[in-house]
N, C-alpha and C positions, 0 to 999 in steps of 0.2 A: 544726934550730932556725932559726926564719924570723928574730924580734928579738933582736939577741944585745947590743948597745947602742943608747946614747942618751944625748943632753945636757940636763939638768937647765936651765930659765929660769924663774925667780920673779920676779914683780910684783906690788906692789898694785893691788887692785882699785880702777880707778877709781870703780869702780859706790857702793864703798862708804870714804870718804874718811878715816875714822875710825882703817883702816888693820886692823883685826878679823880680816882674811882675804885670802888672796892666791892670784894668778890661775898656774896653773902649767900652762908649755908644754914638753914633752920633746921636742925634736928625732931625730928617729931617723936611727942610721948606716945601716939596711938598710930598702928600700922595703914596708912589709907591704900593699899596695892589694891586693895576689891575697887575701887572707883576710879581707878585709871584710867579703864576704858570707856568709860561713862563721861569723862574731862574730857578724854580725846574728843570724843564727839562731837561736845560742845565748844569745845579750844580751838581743837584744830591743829593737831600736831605733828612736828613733821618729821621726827622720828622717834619710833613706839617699834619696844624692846618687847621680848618676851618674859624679861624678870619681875615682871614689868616696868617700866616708866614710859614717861611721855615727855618728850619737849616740844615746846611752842613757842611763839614770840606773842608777851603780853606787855600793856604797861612801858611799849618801846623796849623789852629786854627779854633776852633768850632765857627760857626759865627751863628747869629740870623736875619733875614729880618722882618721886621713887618712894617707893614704899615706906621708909622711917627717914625720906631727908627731900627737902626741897632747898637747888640750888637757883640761884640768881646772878648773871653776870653783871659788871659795870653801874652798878648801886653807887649815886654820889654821898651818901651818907646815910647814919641807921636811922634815920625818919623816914625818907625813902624807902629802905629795906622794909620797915615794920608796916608801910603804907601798904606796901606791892604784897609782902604776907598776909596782912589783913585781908587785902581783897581775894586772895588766892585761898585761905580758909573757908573764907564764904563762899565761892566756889566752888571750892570742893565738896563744902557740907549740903550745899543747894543741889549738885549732884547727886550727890547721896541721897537724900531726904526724895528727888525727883527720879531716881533710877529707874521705876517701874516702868518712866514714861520714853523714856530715853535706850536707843539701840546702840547699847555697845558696839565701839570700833577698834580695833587693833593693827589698822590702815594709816597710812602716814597721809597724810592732806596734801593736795597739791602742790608744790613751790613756785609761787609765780616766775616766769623769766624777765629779765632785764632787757630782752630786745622786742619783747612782746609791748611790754610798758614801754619803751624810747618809741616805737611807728606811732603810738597814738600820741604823745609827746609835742608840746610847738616845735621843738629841736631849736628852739631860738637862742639857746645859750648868754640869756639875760642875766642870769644873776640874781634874779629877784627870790627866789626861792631859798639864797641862801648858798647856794653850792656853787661852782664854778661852769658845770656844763648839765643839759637834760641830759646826759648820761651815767652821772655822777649822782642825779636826784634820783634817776630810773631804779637804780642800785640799790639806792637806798630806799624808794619804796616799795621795791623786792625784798628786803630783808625786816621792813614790817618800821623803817626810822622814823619813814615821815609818812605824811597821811597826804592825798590827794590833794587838799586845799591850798596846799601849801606854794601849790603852781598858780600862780596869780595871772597867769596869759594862757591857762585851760579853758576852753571854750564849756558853754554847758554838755554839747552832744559829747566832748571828752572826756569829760568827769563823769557821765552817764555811763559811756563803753569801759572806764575806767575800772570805777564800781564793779559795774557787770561781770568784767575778767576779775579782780580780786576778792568778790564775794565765796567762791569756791574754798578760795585760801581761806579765808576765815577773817581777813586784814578790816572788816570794818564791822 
């Protein structure tokens, strides 16, 4: 087991004053930098430092890997936070433990585009999904918010060409 602990830090986000969500930084007691690139692989990240770290969108939320500290943006609360770590440990330890099988990458993952996602789109600007326009939802399933299904007037063969372009990314 490479992360066996860690210390818990919650702040509000400055970003958002209102107080809605908060910024969580885990401190790590054991260095994970060897399995970075082994996470990337499997994460999908879409930008990888040479100090190393990695970031990637998991869990709905932009997360940071750095060698003694794992950040986490827009966390509604420390159950949250501790959920998203939890699973982020095992990850990383799954890595680790699996590294032999796995080709390290130091490549940043594709980013899907937003006009790529809106052509395959109804463009119906229903509302059902939640957001005001398919290009408001496009955005957001560009940056990893919402997931495919969530378009309730996507036809099968859409959801199928859907997948197909965001699988690279790493988004499902």
């Amino acid at each position: 087991m490479l992360l066996e602990s860690y210390h818990l830090e919650l702040s509000p986000a400055s970003c958002m004053p209102e107080g809605k969500t908060l910024h969580c930084l885990a401190r790590l007691d054991q260095d994970v930098g060897p399995v970075i690139p082994y996470l990337n692989t499997l994460l999908g990240g879409y930008i990888v430092t040479p100090e190393p770290s990695v970031t990637f969108k998991a869990q709905r939320r932009l997360i940071t890997v750095h060698p003694r500290e794992i950040a986490i943006n827009a966390v509604r609360d420390p159950e949250e936070a501790s959920r998203i770590l939890h699973w982020l440990q095992g990850e990383i330890n799954a890595a680790w433990e699996r590294r032999g099988e796995i080709e390290p990458s130091f490549k940043a993952t594709p980013r899907p585009q937003v006009l790529t996602i809106l052509k395959q789109l109804p463009k119906s600007n229903c509302g059902r999904c939640g957001q005001l326009t398919c290009m408001a939802f496009a955005a957001l399933l560009a940056e990893g918010g919402a997931g495919i299904g969530e378009c309730p007037e996507l036809s099968a063969a859409g959801v199928a060409s859907l997948e197909a372009y965001l699988r690279p990314c790493k988004f499902l």
